[in-house]
VMD Tcl script that draws the C-alpha trace (Angstrom):
set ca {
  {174.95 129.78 101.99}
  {172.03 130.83 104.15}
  {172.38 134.48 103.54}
  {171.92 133.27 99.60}
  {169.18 131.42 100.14}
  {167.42 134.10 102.13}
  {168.39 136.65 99.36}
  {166.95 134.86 96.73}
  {163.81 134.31 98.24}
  {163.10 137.85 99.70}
  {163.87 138.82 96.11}
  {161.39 136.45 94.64}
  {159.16 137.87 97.69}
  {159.86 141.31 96.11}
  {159.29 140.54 92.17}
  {155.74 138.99 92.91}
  {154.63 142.00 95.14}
  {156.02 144.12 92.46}
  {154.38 142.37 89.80}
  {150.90 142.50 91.44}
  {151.69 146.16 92.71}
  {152.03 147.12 88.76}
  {148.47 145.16 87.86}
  {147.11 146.95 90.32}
  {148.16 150.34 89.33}
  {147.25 149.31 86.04}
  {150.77 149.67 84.86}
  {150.64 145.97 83.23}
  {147.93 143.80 82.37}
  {147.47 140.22 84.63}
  {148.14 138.38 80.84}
  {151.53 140.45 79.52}
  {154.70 138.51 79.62}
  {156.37 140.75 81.90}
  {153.93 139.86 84.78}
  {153.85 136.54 83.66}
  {157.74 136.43 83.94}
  {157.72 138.17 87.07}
  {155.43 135.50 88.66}
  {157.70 132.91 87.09}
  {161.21 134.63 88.42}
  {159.24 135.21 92.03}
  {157.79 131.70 92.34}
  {161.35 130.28 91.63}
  {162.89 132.44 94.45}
  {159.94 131.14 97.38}
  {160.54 127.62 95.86}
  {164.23 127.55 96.38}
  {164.00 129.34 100.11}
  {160.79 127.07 101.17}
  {162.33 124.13 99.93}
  {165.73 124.78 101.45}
  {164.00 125.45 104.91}
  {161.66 122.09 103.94}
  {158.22 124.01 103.66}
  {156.58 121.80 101.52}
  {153.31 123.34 101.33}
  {154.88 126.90 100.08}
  {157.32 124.66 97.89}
  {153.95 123.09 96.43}
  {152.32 126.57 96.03}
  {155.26 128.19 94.75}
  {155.47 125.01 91.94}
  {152.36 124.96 90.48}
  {152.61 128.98 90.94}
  {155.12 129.17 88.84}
  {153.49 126.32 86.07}
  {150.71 128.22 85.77}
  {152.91 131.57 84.74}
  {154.99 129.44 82.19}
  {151.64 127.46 80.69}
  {150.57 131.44 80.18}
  {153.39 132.60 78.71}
  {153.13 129.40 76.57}
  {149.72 129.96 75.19}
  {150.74 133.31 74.68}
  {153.46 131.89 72.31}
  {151.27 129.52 70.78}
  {148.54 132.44 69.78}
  {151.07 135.05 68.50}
  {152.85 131.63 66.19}
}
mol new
graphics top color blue
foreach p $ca { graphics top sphere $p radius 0.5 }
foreach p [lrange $ca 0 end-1] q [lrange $ca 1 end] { graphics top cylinder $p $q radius 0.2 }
display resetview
């Protein structure tokens, strides 16, 4: 079980640096659903690898993180409906 949990958060780990990597480069824009989504997907792996190891700050972080990608992609919804 612990080589899962480590797994899926090094690969959440992975998706946000890729994600910010690609903004950087200019390869996506910081408001596109696929960096949105990648935030989302990445937050999710950190909050179930803090929580599991009881990191409650990062678990907090990683939460609202992860809110604040979804309320995005959300709005995004809302304005193309």
């Amino acid at each position: 079980m612990i080589w899962a949990i480590e797994t899926i958060g090094w690969a959440g780990a992975a998706t946000i640096l890729a994600a910010y990597l690609l903004v950087s480069m200019g390869r996506l824009s910081g408001q596109s659903p696929a960096f949105q989504w990648m935030n989302v997907v990445g937050a999710a792996g950190f909050i179930v690898n803090s929580g599991w190891h009881g990191a409650i700050p990062s678990t907090a972080l990683n939460v609202v993180w992860m809110l604040i990608g979804l309320a995005t992609l959300a709005r995004g919804r809302l304005r193309t409906s």
